[in-house]
C-alpha positions as CSV (number, residue, x, y, z in Angstrom):
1,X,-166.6,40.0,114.3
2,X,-169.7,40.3,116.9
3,X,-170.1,38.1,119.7
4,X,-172.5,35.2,118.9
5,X,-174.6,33.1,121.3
6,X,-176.0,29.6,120.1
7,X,-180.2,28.9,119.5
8,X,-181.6,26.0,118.7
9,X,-184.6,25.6,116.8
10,X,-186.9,22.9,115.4
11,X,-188.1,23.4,112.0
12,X,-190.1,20.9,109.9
13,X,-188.2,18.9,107.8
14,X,-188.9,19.8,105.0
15,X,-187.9,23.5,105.7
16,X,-184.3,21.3,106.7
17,X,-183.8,20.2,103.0
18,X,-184.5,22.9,101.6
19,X,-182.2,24.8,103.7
20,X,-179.8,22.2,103.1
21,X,-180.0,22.8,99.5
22,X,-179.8,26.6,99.9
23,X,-176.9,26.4,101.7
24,X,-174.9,24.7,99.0
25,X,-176.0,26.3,96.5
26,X,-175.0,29.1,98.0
27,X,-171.9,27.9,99.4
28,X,-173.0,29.5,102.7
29,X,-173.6,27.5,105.7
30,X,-176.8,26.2,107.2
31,X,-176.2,28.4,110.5
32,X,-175.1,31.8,108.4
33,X,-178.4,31.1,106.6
34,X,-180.5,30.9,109.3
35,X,-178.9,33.5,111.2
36,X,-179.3,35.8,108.2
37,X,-183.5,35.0,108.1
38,X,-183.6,35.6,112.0
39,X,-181.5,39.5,111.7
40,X,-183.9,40.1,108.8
41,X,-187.3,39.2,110.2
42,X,-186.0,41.0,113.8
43,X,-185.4,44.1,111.6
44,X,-188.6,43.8,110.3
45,X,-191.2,43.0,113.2
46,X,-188.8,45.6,114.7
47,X,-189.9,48.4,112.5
48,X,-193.4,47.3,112.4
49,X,-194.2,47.9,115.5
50,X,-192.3,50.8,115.5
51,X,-194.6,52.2,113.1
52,X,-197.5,50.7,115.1
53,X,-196.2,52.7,118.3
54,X,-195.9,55.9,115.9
55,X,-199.9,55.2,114.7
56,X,-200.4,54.9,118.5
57,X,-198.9,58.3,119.2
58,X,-200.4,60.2,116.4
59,X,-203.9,58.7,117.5
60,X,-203.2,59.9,121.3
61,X,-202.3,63.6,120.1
62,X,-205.3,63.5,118.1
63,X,-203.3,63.5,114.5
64,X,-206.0,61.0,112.8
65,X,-208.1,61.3,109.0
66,X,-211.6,60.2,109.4
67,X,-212.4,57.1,107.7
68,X,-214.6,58.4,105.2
69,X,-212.2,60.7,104.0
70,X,-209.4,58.2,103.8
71,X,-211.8,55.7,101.9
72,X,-213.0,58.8,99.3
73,X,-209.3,59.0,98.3
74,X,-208.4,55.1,97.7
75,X,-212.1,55.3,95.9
76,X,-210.2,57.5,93.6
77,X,-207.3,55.4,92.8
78,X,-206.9,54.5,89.4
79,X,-209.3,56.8,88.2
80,X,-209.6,60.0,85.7
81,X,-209.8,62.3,89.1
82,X,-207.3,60.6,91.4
83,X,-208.0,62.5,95.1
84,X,-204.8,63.8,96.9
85,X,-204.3,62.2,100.1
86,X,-206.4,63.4,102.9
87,X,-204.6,65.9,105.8
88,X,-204.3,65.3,109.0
């Protein structure tokens, strides 16, 4: 089992009840819960802005689309002549 460190939070109370119910209607515990909502959003806003720091790089090495090109294909969404997507 990993190690574990304690955090305490506040949340409002009605986020608390509802938790509360969760929990037992899981039969999971309040702390497990939580705990599992804190390792996914981490994941998350991890890989956002490692996708943001990728955008970064491409736009530093000069791999961008021009605007208008990007903005012609999502024009064609949907359409009869759906655009592929524009090249870097």
């Amino acid at each position: 089992m990993p190690a574990t460190v304690p955090v305490t939070v506040r949340i409002p109370v009605e986020v608390n009840e509802r938790l509360e119910r969760l929990a037992e209607a899981t039969s999971r515990s309040k702390s497990w819960l939580a705990a599992e909502a804190i390792g996914a959003f981490v994941r998350s806003e991890g890989q956002f802005l490692d996708a943001v720091e990728e955008g970064r790089q491409a736009a530093r090495e000069g791999r961008t689309v021009a605007h208008e090109e990007v903005r012609k294909w999502l024009d064609s969404w949907g359409g009869d002549h759906e655009l592929p997507p524009p090249a870097e």
